[in-house]
N, C-alpha and C positions, 0 to 999 in steps of 0.2 A: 473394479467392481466395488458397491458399497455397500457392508456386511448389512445383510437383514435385519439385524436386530441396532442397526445405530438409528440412531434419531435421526438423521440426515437422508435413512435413507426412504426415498419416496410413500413407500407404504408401510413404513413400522410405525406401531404402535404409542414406541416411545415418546413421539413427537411430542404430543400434546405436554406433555413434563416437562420436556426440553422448553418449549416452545413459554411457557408459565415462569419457570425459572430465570431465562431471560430475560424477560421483559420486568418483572420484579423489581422494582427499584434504580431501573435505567434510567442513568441520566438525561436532563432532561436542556442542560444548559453548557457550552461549552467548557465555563470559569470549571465545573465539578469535575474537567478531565487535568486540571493543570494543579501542579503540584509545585510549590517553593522548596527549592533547594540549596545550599550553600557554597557544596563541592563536587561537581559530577562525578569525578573522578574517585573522589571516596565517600559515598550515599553512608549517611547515617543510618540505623534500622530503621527508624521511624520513615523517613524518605522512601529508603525502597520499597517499603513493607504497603505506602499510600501508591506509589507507581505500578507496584505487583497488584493492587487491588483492582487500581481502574482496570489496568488490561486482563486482569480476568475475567472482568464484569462484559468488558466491551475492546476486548481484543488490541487498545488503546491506551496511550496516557500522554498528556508532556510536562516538561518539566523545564522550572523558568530557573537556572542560575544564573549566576555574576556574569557582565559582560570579560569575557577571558580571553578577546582577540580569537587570531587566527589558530587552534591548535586544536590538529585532528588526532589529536592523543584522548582528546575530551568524548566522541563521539565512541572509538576504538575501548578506552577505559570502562566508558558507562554502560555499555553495550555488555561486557565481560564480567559484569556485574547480575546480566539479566540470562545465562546462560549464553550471550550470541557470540562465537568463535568464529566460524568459520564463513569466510567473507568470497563474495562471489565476485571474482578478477572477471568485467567484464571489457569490453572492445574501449569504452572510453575510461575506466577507472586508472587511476593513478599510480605506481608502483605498488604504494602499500595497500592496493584495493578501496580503497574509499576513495571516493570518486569528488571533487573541486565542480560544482556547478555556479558557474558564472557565466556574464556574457562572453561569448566568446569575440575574439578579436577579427577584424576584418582578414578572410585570406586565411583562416585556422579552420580544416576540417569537420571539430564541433560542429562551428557555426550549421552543419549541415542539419543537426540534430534538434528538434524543437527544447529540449532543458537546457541548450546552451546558448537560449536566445530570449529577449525579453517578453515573446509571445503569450498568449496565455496555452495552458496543457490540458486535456479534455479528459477527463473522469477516466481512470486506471487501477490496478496493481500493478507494481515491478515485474517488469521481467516475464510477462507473459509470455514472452515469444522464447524466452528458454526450455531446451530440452527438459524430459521429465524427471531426469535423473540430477538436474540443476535448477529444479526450480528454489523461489525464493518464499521465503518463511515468515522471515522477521526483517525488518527495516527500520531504519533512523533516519531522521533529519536533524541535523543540528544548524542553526543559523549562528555564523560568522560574524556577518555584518548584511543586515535588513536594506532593502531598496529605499532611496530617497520616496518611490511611493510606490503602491501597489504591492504585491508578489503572496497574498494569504493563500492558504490553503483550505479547502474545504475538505471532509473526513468524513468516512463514514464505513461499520464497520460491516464485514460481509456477510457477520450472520446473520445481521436485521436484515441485510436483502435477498439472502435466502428464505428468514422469515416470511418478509412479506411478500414472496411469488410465490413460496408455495401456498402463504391463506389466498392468495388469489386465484392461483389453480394450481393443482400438484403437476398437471402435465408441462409447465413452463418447467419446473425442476428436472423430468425427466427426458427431457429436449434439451437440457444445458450439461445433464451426465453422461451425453454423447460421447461416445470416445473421438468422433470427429466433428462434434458441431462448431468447433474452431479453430480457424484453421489460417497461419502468419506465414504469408509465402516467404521465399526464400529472400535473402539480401544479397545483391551483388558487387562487384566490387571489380577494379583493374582487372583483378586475375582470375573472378569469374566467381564460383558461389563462397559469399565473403559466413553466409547463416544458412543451412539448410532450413528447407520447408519444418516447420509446427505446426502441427495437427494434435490435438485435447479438447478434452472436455472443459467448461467452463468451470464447473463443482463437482470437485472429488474428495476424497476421506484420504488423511495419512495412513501411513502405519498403526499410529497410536489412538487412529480414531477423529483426531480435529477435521472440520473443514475445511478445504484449502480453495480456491477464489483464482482464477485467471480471468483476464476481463481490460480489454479497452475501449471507450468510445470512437475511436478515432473510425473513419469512413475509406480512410486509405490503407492500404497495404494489411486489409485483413481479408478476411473470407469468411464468411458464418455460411451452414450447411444450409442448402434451398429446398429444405421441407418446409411445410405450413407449420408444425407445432414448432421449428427453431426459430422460424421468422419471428412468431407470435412471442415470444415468449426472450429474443431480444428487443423487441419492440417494448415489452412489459418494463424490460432492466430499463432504459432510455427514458421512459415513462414516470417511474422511480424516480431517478434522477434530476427529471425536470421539476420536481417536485418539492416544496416548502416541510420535508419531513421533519418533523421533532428531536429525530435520530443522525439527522447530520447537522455537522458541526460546522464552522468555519475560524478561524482564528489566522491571524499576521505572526509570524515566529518573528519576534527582536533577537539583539544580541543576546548571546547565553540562553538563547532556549531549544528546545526541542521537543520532536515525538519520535515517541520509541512506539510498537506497532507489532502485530504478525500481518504485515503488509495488508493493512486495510484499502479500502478503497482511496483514491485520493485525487484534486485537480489541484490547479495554482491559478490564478490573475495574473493578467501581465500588469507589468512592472515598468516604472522607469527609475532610471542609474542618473545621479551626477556623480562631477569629480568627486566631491565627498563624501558618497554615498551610494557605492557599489554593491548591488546584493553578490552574496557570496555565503552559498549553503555546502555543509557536508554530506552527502549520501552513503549511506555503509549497506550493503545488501546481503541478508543472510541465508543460510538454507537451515538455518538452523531457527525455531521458533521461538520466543521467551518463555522462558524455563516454566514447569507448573503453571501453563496455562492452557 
């Protein structure tokens, strides 16, 4: 439930405030989310003080340093800099939790996954289909080594798209605070149920009061509730998204760059690899959201 008196929620008052102060000086260009940097791993003040700004503003920022190879100390480091510890060991992540997305090789399980394939990814948050008590906060990408072509990302953060359904109508918001308007069946596996069923609301409130966002475009292996106001008002988000907004962004991550994020929206382009030139990004997934935002 979302406290009466939050701006988030449907009928408080607050909005209009909230709703003002946002839009205030919202960037309007992707270049004002990217930030030069010299050492991820030890942020100058000046550095983290311009990355802590963007993602206050817009829940968002990235950050272009030195091409530094392969090392997922960089992504782990930077991260622990913006409060994010505690990292979510999920089915495909890698020992230390941060997760190697690349193509995967012919005859490797991956391959079964669409981010392990050159494909393009359709409009998401992480982790949507994780239980409530494991959902995801904060996220990173860090790029390794960029595809010989293709593989940008488009961005976009979730409280403009709360914004803009509820100036379109407050009842698309109160159709997506459904406690079951979404709904990720279960994953099976050899040995039988590899994921219990997810059931959640699209927009909920933490603890502390932020928004928090579940949400994929994908067509398969979800379920949205078959009321009229939740059809409508997925139909709305899709609608959004097909759309030339001012408030989304797109950018290519090169070597040494990344976004740091409280899991905004996001897709990808497909891609293509040569031998020279294999993409190779770090994923780090949090439950934990960056710090003071």
């Amino acid at each position: 439930m979302i406290p009466a008196d939050s701006p988030f929620h449907p009928g408080s008052h607050a909005y209009p405030a909230w709703r003002e102060t946002k839009l205030r000086d919202y960037p309007q260009r992707v270049e004002e989310l990217v930030v030069e940097i010299a050492n991820p791993k030890a942020l100058t003040a000046a550095e983290h003080d311009a990355l802590h700004e963007r993602c206050r503003k817009t829940n968002m920022a990235i950050y272009a340093g030195p091409d530094m190879g392969e090392d997922k100390d960089i992504p782990r480091m930077l991260g622990r800099q913006f409060g994010l510890a505690h990292l979510d060991a999920n089915l495909m992540s890698d020992e230390d939790d941060i997760t190697t997305l690349t193509v995967a090789e012919d005859g490797e399980r991956k391959g079964e996954f669409i981010p392990y394939t050159d494909r393009p990814i359709r409009w998401h948050t992480d982790g949507y289909y994780n239980r409530p008590d494991r959902q995801i906060l904060g996220m990173m990408l860090h790029c390794a080594a960029p595809a010989a072509e293709g593989g940008a990302n488009a961005i976009l953060d979730h409280e403009m798209v709360y914004l803009l359904l509820r100036d379109e109508n407050p009842d698309h918001i109160r159709a997506l605070m459904q406690e079951d308007a979404m709904s990720i069946p279960p994953r099976m596996d050899e040995n039988g149920i590899a994921r219990a069923e997810e059931t959640g609301p699209v927009f909920s409130t933490l603890p502390t009061g932020q928004l928090h966002m579940r949400y994929t475009a994908r067509t398969r292996s979800i379920a949205w509730k078959q009321d009229a106001a939740t059809q409508a008002a997925v139909a709305a988000i899709a609608n959004l998204l097909a759309q030339n907004l001012p408030w989304k962004f797109q950018h290519r991550l090169e070597a040494g760059m990344g976004l740091l994020c409280n899991n905004v929206l996001h897709d990808r382009t497909g891609f293509v690899d040569s031998p020279d030139h294999k993409r190779i990004m770090y994923r780090a997934r949090y439950y934990d959201r960056i710090s003071q935002t």
